[in-house]
PDB file of N, H, CA, C and O in Angstrom:
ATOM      1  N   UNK A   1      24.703  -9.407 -25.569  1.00  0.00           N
ATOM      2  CA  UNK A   1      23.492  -9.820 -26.215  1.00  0.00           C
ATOM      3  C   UNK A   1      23.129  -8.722 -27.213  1.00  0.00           C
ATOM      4  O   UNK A   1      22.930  -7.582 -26.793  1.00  0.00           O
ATOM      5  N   UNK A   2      23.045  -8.974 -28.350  1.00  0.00           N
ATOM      6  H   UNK A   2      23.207  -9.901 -28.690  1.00  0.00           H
ATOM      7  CA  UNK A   2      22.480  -8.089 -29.923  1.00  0.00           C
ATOM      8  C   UNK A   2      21.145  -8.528 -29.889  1.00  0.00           C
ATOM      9  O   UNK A   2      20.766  -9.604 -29.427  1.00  0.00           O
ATOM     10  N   UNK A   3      20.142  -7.270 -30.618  1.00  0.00           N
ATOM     11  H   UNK A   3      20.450  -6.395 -30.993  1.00  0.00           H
ATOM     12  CA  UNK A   3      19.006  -7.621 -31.122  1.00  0.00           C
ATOM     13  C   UNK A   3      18.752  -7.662 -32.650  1.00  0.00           C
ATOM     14  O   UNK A   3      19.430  -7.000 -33.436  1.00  0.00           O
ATOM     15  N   UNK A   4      18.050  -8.225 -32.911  1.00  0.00           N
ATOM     16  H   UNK A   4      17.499  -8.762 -32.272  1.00  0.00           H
ATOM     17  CA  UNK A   4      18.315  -7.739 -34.466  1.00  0.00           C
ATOM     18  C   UNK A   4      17.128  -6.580 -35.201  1.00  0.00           C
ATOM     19  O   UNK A   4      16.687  -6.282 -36.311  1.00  0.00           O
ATOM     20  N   UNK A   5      16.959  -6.144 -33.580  1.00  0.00           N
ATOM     21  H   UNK A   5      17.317  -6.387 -32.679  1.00  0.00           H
ATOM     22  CA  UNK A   5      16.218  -4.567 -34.174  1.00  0.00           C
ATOM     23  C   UNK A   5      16.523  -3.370 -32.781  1.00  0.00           C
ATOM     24  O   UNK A   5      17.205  -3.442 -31.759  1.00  0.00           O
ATOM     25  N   UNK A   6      15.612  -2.281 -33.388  1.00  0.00           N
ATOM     26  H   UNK A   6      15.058  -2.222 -34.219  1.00  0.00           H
ATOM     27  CA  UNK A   6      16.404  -1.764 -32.489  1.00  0.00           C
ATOM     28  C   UNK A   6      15.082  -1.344 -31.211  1.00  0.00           C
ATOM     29  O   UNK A   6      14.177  -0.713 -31.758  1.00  0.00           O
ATOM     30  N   UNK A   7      14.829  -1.572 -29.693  1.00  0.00           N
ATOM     31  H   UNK A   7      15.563  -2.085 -29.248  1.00  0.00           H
ATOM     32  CA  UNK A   7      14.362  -1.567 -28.798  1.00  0.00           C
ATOM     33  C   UNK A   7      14.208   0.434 -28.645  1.00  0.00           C
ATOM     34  O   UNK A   7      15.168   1.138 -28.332  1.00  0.00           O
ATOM     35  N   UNK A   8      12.519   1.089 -29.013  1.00  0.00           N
ATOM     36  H   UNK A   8      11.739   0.518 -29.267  1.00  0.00           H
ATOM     37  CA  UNK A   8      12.501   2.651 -28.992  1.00  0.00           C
ATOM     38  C   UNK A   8      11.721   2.702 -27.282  1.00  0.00           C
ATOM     39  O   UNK A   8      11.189   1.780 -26.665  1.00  0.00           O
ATOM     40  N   UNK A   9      11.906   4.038 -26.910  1.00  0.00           N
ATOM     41  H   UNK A   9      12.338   4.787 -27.411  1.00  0.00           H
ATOM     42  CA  UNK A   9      11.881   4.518 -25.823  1.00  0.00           C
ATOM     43  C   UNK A   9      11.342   6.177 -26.096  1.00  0.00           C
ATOM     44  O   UNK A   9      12.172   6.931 -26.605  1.00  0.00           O
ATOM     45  N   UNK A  10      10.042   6.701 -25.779  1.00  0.00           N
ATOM     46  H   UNK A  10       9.368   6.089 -25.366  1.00  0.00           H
ATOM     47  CA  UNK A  10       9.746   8.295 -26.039  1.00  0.00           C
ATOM     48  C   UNK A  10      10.011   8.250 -28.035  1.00  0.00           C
ATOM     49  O   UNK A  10      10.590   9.200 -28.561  1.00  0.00           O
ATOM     50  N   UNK A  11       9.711   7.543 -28.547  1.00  0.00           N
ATOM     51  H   UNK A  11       9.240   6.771 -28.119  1.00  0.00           H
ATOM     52  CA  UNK A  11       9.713   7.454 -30.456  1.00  0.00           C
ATOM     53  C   UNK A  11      11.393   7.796 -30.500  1.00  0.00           C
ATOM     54  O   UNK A  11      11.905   8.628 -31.249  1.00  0.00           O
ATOM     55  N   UNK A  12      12.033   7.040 -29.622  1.00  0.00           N
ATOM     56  H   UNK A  12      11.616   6.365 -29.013  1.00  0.00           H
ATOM     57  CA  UNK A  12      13.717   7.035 -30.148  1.00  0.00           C
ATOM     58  C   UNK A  12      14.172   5.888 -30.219  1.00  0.00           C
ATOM     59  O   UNK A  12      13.427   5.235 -29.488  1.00  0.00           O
ATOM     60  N   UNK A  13      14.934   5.211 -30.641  1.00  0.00           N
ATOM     61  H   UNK A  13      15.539   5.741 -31.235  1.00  0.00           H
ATOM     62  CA  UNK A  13      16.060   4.225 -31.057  1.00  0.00           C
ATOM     63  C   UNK A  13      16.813   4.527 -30.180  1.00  0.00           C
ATOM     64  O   UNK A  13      17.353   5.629 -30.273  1.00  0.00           O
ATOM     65  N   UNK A  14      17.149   3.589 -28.913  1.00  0.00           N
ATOM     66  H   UNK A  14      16.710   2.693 -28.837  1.00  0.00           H
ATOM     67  CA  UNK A  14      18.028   3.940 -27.978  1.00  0.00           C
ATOM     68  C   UNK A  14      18.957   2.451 -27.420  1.00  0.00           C
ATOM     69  O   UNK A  14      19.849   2.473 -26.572  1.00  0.00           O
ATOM     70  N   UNK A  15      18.461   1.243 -28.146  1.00  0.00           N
ATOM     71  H   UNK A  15      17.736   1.226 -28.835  1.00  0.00           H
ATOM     72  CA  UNK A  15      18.856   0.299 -27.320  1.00  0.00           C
ATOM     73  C   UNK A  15      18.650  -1.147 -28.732  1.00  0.00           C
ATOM     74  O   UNK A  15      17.678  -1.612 -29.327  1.00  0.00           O
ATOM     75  N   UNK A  16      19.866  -1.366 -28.752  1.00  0.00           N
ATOM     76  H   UNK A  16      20.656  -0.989 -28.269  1.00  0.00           H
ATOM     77  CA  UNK A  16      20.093  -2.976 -29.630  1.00  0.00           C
ATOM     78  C   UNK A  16      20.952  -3.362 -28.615  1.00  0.00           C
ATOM     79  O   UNK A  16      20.199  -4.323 -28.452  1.00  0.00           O
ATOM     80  N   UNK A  17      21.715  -3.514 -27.867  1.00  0.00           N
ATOM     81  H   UNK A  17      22.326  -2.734 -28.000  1.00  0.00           H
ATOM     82  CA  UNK A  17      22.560  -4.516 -27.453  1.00  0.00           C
ATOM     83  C   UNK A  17      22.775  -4.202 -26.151  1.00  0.00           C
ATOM     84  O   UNK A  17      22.581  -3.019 -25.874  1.00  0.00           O
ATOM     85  N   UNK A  18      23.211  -5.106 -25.038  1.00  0.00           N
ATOM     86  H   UNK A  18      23.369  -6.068 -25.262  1.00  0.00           H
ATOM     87  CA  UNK A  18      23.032  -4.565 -23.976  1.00  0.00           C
ATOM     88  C   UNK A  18      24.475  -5.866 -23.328  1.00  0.00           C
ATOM     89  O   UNK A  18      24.886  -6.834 -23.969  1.00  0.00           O
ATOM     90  N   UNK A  19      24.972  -5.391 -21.826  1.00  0.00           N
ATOM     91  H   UNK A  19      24.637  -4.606 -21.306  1.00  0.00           H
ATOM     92  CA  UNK A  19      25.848  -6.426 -21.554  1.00  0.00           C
ATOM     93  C   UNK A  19      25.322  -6.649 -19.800  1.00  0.00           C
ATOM     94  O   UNK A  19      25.199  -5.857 -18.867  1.00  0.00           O
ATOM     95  N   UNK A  20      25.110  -8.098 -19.939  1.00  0.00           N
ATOM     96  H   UNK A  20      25.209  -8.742 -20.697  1.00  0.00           H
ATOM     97  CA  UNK A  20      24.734  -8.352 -18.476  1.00  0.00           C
ATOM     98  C   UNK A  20      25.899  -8.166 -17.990  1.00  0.00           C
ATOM     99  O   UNK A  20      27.018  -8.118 -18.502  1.00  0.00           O
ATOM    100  N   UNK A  21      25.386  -8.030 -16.589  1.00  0.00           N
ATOM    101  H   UNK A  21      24.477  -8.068 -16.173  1.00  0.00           H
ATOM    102  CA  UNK A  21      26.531  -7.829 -15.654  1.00  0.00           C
ATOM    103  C   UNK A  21      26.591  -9.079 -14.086  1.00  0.00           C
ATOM    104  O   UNK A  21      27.504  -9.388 -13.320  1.00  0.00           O
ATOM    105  N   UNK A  22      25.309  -9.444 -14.174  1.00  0.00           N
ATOM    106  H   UNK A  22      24.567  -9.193 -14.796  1.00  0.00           H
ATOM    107  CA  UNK A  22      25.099 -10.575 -13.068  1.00  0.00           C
ATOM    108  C   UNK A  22      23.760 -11.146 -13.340  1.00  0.00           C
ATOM    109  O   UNK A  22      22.731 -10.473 -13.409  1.00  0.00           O
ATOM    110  N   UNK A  23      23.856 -12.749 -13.528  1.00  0.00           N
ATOM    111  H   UNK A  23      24.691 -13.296 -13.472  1.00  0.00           H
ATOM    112  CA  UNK A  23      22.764 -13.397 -13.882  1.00  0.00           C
ATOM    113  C   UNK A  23      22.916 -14.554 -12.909  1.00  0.00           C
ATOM    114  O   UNK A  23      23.927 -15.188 -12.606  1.00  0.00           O
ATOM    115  N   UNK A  24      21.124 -14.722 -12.319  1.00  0.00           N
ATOM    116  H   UNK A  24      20.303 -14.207 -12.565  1.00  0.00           H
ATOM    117  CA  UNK A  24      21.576 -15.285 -11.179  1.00  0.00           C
ATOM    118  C   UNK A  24      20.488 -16.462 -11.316  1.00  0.00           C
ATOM    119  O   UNK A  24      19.413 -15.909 -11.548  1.00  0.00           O
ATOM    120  N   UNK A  25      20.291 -18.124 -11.258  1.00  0.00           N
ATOM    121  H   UNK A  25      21.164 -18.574 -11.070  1.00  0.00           H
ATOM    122  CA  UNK A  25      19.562 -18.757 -11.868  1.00  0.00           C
ATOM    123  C   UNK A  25      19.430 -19.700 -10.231  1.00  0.00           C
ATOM    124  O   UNK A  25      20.318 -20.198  -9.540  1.00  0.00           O
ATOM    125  N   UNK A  26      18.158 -19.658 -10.071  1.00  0.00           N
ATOM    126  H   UNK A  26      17.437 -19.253 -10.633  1.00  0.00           H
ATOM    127  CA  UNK A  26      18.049 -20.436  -8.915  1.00  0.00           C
ATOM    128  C   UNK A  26      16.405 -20.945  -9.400  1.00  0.00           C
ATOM    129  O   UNK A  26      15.804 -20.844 -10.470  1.00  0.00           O
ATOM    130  N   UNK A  27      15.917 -21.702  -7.657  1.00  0.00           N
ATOM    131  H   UNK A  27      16.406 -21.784  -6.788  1.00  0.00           H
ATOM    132  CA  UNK A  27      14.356 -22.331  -8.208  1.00  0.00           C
ATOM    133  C   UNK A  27      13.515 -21.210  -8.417  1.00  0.00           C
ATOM    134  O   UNK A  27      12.615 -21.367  -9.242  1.00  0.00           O
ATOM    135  N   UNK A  28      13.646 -19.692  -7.633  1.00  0.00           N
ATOM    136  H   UNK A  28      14.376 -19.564  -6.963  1.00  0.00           H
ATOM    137  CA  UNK A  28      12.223 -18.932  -8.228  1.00  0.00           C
ATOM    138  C   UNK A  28      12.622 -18.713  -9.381  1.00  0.00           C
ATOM    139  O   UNK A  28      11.774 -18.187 -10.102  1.00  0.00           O
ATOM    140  N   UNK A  29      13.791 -18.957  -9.929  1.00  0.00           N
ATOM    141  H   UNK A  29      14.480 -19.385  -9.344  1.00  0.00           H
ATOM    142  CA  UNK A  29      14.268 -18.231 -11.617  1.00  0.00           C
ATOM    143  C   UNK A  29      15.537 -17.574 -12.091  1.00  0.00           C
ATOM    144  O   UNK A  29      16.641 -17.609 -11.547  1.00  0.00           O
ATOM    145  N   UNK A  30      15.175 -16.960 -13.219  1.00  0.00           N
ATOM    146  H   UNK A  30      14.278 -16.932 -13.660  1.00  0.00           H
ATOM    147  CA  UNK A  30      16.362 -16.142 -13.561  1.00  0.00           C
ATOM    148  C   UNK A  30      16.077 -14.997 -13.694  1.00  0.00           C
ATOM    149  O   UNK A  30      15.040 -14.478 -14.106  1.00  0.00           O
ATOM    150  N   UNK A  31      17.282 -14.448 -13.239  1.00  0.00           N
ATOM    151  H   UNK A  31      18.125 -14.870 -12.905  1.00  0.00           H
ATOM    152  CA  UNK A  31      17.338 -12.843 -12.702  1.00  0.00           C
ATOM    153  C   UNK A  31      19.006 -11.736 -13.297  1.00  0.00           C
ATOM    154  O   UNK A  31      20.110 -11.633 -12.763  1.00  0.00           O
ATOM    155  N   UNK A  32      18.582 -11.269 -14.249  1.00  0.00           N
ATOM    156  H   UNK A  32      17.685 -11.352 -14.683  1.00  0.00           H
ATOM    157  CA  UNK A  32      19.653 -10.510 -14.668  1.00  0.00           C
ATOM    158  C   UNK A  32      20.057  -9.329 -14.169  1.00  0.00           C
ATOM    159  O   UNK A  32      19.354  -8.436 -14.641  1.00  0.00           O
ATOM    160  N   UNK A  33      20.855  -8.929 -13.445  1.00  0.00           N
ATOM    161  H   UNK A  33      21.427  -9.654 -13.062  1.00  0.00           H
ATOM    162  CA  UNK A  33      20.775  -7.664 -12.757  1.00  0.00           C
ATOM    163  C   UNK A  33      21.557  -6.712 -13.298  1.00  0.00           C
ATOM    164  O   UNK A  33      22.515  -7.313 -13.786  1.00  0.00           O
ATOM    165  N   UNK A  34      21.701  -5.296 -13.519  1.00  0.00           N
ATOM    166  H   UNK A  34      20.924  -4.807 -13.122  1.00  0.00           H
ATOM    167  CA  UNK A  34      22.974  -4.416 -14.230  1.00  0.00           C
ATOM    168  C   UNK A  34      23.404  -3.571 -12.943  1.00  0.00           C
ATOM    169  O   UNK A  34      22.764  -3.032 -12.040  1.00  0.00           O
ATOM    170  N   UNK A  35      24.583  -3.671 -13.205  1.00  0.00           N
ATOM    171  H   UNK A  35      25.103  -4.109 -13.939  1.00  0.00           H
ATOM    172  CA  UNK A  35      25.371  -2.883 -11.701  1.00  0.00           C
ATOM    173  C   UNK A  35      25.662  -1.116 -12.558  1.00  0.00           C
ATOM    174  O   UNK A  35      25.745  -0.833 -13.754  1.00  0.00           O
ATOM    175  N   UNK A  36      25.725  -0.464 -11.635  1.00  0.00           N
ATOM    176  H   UNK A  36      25.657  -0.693 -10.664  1.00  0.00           H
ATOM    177  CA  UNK A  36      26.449   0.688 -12.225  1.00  0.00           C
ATOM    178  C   UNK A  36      27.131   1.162 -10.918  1.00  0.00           C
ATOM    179  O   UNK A  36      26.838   0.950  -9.741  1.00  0.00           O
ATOM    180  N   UNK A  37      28.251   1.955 -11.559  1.00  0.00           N
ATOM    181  H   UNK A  37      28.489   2.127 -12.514  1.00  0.00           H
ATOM    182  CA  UNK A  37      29.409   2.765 -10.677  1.00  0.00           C
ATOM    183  C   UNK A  37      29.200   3.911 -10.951  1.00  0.00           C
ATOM    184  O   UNK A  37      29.689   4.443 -11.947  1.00  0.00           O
ATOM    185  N   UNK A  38      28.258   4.645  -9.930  1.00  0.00           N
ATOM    186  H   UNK A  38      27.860   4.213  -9.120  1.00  0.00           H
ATOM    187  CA  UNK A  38      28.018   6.095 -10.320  1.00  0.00           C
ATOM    188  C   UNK A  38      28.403   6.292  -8.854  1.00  0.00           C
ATOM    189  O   UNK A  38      28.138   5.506  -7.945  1.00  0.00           O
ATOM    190  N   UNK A  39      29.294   7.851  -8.711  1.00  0.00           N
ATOM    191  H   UNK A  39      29.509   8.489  -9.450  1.00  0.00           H
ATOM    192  CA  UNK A  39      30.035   8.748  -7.960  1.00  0.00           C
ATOM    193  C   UNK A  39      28.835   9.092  -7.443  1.00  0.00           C
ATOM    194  O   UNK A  39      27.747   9.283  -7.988  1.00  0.00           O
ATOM    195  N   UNK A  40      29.272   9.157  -6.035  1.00  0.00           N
ATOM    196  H   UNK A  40      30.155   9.002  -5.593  1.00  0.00           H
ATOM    197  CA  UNK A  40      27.948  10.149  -5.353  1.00  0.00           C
ATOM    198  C   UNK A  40      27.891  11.528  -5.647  1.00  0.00           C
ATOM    199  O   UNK A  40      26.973  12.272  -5.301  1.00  0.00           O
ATOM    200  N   UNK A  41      28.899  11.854  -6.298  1.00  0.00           N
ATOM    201  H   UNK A  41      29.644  11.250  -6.578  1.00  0.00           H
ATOM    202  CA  UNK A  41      28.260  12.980  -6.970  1.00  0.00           C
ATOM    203  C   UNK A  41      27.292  13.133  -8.194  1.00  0.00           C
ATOM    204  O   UNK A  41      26.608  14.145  -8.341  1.00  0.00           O
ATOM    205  N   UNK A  42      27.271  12.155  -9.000  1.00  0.00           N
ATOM    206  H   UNK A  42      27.827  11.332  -8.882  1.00  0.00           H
ATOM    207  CA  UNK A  42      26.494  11.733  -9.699  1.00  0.00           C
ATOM    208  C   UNK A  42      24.970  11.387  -9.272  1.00  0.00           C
ATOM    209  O   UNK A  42      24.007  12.051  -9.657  1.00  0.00           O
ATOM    210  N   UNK A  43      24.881  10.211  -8.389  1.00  0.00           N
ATOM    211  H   UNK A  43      25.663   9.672  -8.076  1.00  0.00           H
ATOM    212  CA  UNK A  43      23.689   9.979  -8.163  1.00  0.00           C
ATOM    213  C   UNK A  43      23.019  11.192  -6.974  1.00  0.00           C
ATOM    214  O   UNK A  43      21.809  11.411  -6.941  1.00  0.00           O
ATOM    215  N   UNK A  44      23.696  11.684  -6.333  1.00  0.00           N
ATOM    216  H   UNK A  44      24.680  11.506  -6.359  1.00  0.00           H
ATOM    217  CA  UNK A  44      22.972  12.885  -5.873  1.00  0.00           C
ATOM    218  C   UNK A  44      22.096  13.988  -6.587  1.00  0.00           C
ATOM    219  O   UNK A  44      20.979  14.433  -6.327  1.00  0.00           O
ATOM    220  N   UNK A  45      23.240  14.334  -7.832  1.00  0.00           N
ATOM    221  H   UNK A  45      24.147  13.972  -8.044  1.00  0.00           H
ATOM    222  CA  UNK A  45      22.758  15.086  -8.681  1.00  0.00           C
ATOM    223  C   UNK A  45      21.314  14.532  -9.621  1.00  0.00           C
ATOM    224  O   UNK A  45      20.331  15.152 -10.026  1.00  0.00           O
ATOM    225  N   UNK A  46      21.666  13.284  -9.717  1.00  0.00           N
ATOM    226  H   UNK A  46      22.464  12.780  -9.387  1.00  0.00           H
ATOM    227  CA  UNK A  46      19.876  12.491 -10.202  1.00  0.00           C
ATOM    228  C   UNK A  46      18.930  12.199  -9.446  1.00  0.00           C
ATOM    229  O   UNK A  46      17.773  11.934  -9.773  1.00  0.00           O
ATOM    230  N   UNK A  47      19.644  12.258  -7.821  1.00  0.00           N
ATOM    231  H   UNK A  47      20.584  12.473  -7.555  1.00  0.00           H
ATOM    232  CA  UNK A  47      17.842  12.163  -6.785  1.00  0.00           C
ATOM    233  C   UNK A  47      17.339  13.652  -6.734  1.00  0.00           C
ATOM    234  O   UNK A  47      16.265  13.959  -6.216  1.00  0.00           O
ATOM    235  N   UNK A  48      18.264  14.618  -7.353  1.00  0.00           N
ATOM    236  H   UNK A  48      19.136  14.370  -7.773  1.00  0.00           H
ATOM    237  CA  UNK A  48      17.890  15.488  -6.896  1.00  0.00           C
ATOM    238  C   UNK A  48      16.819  16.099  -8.346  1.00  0.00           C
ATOM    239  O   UNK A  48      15.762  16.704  -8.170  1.00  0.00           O
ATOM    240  N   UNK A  49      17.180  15.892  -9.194  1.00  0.00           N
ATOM    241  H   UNK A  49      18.039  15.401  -9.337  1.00  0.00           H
ATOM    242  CA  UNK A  49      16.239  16.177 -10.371  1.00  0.00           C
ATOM    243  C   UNK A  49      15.044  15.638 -10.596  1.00  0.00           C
ATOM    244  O   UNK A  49      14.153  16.159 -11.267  1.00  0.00           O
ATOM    245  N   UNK A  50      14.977  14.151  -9.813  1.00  0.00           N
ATOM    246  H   UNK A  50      15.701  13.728  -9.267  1.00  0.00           H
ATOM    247  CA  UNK A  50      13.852  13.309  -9.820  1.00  0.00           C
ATOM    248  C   UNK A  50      12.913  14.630  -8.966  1.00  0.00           C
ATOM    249  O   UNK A  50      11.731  14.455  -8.672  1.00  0.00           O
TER     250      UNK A  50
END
């Protein structure tokens, strides 16, 4: 999915296009979800900065 501008975040330009990864359409609705594959070394290192 493209935008035809660009989506800012903190006064930056960070986001025109994006790729679903699971869209799930039932009676409460639709629901796009994004998966990521981050190493537990990775996400450790980001609970830990939070």
């Amino acid at each position: 999915m493209e935008l035809d501008y660009w989506v800012t975040y903190n006064g930056r330009k960070n986001l025109k296009s994006s790729q679903m990864d699971v869209a799930v359409v039932c009676p409460k609705g639709v629901f796009v979800i994004e998966v990521k594959n981050w190493s537990n070394e990775y996400a450790k290192k980001k609970i830990i900065e939070i």
